[in-house]
C-alpha positions in Angstrom: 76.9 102.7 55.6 79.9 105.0 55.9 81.3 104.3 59.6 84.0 106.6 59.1 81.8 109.8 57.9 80.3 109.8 61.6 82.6 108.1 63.7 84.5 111.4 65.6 87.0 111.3 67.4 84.9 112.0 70.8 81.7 111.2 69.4 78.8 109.9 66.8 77.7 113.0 64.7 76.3 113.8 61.2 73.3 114.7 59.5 70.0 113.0 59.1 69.0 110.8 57.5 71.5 110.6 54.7 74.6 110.1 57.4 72.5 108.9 60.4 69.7 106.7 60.6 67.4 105.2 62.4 68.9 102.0 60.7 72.3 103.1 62.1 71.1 103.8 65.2 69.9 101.1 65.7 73.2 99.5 64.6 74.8 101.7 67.2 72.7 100.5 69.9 73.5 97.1 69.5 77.6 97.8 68.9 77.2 100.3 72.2 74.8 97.7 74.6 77.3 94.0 73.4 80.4 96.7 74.7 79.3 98.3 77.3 79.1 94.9 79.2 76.1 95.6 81.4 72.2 94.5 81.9 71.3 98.1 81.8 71.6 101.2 80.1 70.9 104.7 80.4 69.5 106.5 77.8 68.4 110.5 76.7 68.5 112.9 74.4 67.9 116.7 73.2 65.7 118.8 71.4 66.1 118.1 67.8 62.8 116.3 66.5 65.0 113.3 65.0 66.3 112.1 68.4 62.6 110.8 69.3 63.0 108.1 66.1 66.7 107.7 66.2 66.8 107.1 70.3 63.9 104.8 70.0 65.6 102.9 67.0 69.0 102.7 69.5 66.9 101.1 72.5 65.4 98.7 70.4 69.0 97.6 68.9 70.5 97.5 72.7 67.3 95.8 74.0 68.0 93.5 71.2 70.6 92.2 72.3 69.7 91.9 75.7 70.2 95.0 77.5 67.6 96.7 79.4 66.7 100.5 78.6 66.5 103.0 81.0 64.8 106.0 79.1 65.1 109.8 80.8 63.9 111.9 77.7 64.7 115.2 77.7 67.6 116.0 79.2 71.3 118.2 78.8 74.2 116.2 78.2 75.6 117.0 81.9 72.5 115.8 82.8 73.0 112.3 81.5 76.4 112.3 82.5 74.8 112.9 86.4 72.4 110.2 85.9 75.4 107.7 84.5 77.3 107.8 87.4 74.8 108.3 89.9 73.1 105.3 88.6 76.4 103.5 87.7 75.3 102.6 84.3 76.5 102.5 80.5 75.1 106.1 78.9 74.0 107.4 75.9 72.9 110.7 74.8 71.2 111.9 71.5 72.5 115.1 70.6 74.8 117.1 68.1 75.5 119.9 70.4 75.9 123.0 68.8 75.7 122.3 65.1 73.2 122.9 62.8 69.8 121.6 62.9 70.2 118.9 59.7 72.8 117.2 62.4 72.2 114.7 65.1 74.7 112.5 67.3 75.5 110.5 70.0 77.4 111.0 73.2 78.7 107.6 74.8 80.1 106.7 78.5 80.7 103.9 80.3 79.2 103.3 84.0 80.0 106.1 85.9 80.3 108.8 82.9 83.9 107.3 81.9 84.4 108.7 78.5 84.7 107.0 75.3 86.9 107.7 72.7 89.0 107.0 69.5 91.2 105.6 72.1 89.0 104.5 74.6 86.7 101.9 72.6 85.1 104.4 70.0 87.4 101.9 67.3 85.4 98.7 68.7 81.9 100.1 69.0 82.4 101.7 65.3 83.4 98.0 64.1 80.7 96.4 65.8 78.4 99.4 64.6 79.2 98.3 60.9 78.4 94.4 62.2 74.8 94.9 63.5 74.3 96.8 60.1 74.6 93.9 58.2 73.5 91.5 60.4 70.9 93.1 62.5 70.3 91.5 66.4 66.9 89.8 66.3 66.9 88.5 70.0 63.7 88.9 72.3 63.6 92.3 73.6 65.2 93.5 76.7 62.6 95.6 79.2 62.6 99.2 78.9 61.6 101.6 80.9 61.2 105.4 81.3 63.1 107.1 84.8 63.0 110.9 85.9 66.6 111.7 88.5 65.9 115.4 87.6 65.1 116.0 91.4 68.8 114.2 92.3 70.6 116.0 89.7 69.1 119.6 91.0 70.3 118.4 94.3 73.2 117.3 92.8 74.1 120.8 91.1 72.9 122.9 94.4 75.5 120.6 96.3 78.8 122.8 94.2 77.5 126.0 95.9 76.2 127.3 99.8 72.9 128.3 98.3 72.4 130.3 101.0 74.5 132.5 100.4 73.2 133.7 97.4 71.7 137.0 97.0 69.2 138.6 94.7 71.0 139.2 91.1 69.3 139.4 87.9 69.9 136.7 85.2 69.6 137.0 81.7 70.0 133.0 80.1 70.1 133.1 76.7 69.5 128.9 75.5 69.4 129.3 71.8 66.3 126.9 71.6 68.4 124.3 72.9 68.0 121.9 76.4 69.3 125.3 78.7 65.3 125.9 78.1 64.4 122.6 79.6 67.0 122.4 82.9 67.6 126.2 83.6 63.7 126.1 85.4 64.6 123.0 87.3 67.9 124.0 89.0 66.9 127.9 89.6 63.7 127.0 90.9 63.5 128.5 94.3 66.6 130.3 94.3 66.7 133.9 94.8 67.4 135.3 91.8 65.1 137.2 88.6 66.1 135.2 85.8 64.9 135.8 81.9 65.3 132.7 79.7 65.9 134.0 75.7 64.4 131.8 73.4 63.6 128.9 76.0 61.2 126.9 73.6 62.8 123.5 72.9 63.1 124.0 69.0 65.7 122.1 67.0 65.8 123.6 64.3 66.6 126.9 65.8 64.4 129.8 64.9 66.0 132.7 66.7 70.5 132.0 66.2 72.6 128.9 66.0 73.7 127.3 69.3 76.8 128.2 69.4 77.6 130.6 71.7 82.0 130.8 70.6 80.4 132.7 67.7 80.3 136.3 68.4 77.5 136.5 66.6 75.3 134.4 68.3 75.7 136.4 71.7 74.8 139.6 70.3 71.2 139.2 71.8 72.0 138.3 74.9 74.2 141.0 75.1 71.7 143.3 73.8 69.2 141.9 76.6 72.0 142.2 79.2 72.1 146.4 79.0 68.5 146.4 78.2 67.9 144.8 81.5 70.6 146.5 83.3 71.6 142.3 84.7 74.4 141.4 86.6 74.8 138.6 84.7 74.2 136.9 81.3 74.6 132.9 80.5 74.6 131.8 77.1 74.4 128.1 76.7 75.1 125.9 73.4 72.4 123.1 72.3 72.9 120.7 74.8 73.3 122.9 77.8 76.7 121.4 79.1 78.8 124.6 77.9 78.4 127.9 79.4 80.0 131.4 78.0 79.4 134.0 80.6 79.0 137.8 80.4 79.2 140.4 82.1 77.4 143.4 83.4 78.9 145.7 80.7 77.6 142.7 78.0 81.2 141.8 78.0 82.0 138.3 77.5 84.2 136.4 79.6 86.4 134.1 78.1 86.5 130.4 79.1 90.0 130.9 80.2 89.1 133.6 82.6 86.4 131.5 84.0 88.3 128.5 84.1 90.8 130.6 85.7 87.5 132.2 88.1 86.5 128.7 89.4 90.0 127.1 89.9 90.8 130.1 92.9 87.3 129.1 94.0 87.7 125.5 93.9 91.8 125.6 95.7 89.8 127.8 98.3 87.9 124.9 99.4 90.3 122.1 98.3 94.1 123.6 99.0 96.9 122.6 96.7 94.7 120.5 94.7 95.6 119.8 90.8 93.7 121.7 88.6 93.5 120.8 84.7 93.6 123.1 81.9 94.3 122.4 78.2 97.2 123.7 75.9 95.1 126.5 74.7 93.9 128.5 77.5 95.7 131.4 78.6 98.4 131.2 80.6 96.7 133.3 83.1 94.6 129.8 84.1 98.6 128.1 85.0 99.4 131.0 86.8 96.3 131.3 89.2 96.5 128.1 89.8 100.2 128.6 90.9 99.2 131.7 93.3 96.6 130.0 94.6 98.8 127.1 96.5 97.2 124.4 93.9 99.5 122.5 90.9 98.2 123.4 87.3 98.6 120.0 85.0 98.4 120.7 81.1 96.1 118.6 78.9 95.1 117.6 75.3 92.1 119.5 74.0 89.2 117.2 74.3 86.7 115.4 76.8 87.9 111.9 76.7 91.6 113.5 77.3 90.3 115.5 80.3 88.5 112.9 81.8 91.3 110.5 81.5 93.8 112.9 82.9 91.5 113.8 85.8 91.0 110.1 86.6 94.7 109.6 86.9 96.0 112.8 88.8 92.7 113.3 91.3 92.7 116.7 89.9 89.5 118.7 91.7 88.4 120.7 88.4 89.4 121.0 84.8 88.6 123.8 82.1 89.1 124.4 78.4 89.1 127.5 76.6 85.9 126.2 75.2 83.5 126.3 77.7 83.8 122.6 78.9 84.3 122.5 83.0 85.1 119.7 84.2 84.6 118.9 88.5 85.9 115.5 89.7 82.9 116.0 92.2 80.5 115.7 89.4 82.0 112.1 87.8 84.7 113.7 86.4 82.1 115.2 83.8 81.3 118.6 82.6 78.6 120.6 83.2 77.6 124.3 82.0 75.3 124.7 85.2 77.5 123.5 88.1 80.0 126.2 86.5 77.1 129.1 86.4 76.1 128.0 89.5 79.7 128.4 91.1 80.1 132.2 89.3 76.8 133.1 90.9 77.9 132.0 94.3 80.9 133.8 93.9 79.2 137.2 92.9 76.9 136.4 95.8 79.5 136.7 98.2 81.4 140.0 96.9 80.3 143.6 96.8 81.6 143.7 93.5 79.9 143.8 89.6 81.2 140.8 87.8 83.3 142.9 85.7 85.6 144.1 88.3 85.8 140.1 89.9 87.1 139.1 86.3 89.7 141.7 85.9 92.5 139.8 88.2 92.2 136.9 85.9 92.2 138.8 82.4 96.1 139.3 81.8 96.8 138.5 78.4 95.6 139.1 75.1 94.4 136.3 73.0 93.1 136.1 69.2 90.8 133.4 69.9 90.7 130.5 67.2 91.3 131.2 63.9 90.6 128.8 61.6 92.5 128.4 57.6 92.2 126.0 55.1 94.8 124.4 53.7 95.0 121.1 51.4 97.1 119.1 53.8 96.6 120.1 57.5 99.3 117.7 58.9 102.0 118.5 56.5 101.7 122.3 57.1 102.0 121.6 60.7 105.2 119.7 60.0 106.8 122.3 57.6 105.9 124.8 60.2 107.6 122.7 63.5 111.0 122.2 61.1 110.5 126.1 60.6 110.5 126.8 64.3 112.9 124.3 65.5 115.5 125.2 62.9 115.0 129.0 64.1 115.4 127.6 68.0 112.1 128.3 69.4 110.7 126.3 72.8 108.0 123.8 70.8 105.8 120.7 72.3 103.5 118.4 70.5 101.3 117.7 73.2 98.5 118.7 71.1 99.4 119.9 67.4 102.4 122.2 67.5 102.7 124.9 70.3 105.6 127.3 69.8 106.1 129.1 73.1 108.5 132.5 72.6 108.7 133.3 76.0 105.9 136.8 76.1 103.8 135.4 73.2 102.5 131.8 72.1 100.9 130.2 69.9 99.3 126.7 69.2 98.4 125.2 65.5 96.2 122.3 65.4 94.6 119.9 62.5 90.8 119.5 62.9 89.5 116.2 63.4 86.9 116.3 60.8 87.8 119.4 58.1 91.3 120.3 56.0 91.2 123.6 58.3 94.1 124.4 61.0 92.9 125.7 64.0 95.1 128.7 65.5 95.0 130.4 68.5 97.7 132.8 69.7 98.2 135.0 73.4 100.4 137.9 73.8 100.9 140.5 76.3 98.6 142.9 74.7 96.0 143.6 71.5 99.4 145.4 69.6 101.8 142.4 70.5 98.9 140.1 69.3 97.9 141.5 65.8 101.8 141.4 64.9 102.1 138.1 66.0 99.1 136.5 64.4 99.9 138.3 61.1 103.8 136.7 61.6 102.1 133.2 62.2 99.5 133.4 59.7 102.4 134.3 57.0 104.4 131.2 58.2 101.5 129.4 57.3 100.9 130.4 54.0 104.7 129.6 53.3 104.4 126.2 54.8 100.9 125.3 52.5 
């Protein structure tokens, strides 16, 4: 087995079987339930039709070695985040979000959705994953049993919002096949709103587009639906329902920055001069609502575990990344896709205004989005490109890959985790600033290759 093909920096994740299986899981179950130091674990997992063997090959490696299983099925990934801190227990969730449907993975947390990560015990349970493999557990089996929270974790999500002060709107959700399908009828049950769920069969291997909704391309028929329908608003969530791009009336996508930006006003409105989290590559339109609004905008790595961990140390209220990850200290410190629809929809409730004209405000910047580019040796590009800037005097942090700040334009480069690809992603006063820039950086880069 080949620990380090899976083993992510946030996460579990390749494809089945030939990268993950059931064997491995149940490996993983074993490694997860002897460090997760508790009688009892929580368990669920998404849509794909390998996460019924692979989750019951984990519980039967955690009950192994003693732990108790507590199975919820079917759920999103906020969802089992909900349930691991309103039950105070170790979770686990089967899912590999948006990629492809050969793909499967695991999301871990410790009681009370703490994150785990390369730095946070994601090292231990991968050594102790390689363990079990050879030397499987064959103690007497733990109890298992099957729980449903869904009714507390509707409550849970209504709790963000005044729910009556919503008004009729018309919703288009566009769930790509994935677990949006499953929880978008739970928490707008009731409510008063006309929603139309896209391609809400729970299908993994994803008949209709991808779920991915940072493609472009994978909006197009939500947008399409959106004018069709003449909707205020359109929600397109990714596989496991815990990110949410939003668009407009027009079929104009918002970016997660201006949503981030959206729901930090919202959030400093209720909690004043709160700290509010966003990460290195949002605009810098998020820093400077935050600033107008009275609250204090912290700066973060990209990534979950990094969030979390920030949140937990600075009581920040709310966190966003460019994304689509929003993160409410309310909610265990975890993200969720639906608390963050929910909290849009509350806010056009309350205004006279289409959701195009509330976004403008917080849309003052252009940005290129990420680019990604292949190169043979992502870290020493990234250093040939910092001695580049610093020799020339520009402002540059490392806080996350390289960000070289000019003052009116920006740009960050990054290294993926798991391809020889840089990740760019540059903001500029406007679409002609941008395009020069971008072409500047994307030079530099080929110089530094």
């Amino acid at each position: 087995m080949d620990t380090a093909a899976i083993f992510k920096a946030y996460d579990v994740r390749g494809t089945y079987p030939d990268q993950i299986d059931e064997r491995v899981a149940m490996a993983i179950g074993s490694a997860f339930a002897t460090f997760a130091d508790s009688p009892s674990l929580v368990m669920a997992r998404d849509m794909r039709s390998s996460g019924v063997t692979l989750s019951e090959a984990f519980a039967q490696g955690a009950r192994a070695v003693g732990v108790e299983v507590i199975d919820l099925g079917l759920a999103s990934t906020d969802f089992l985040y909900f349930a691991s801190g309103h039950l105070n227990l170790p979770g686990t969730m089967f899912t590999a979000s948006h990629n492809p449907a050969q793909y499967n993975g695991i999301k871990l947390c410790l009681a009370g959705a703490k994150p785990i990560g390369v730095e946070s015990g994601l090292v231990e349970i991968e050594e102790r994953t390689a363990q079990f493999y050879d030397h499987p557990a064959t103690g007497e089996l733990a109890p298992y049993r099957e729980l449903d929270v869904s009714p507390e974790w509707v409550a849970h999500v209504h709790s963000f919002v005044d729910v009556s002060t919503f008004r009729p709107l018309s919703i288009v959700a566009d769930t790509a096949n994935g677990m949006g399908g499953f929880v978008a009828p739970l928490v707008f049950a009731g409510l008063p709103f006309d929603v139309e769920i896209l391609f809400g069969e729970l299908d993994g291997s994803f008949p209709n587009h991808p779920a991915d909704p940072l493609n472009p391309e994978n909006i197009k028929d939500l947008q399409r639906r959106v004018l069709e329908t003449h909707a205020d608003i359109g929600l397109a969530f990714d596989g496991d329902a815990d990110r949410v791009f939003v668009i407009d009336e027009k079929a104009q996508p918002l970016s997660g920055s201006t949503t981030t930006a959206m729901v930090a006003k919202v959030m400093l409105g209720r909690h004043p001069g709160a700290t509010v989290l966003h990460n290195l590559i949002c605009s810098k339109s998020v820093p400077d609502v935050i600033a107008e609004e009275g609250g204090v905008a912290l700066r973060t790595r990209v990534g979950h575990s990094y969030i979390k961990q920030v949140m937990a140390e600075s009581g920040a209220i709310f966190g966003g990344e460019h994304s689509g990850h929003y993160y409410y200290r309310d909610n265990f410190r975890a993200d969720s896709g639906i608390i963050t629809a929910f909290l849009v929809l509350e806010l056009m409730s309350t205004s006279e205004e289409p959701l195009s004209e509330l976004a403008k405000p917080f849309i003052r910047y252009a940005s290129s989005g990420e680019i990604n580019t292949e190169v043979e040796n992502p870290a020493a590009t990234v250093a040939r490109v910092h001695e580049r800037l610093e020799a020339d005097g520009v402002n540059v942090d490392l806080l996350d890959g390289l960000t070289g700040d000019y003052g009116e334009w920006w740009f960050n480069l990054r290294a993926s985790n798991t391809e020889p690809l840089l990740r760019l992603n540059v903001e500029a006063r406007d679409d002609q600033e941008l395009a020069v820039h971008v072409e500047e950086i994307l030079a530099l880069l080929k110089e530094s290759s």
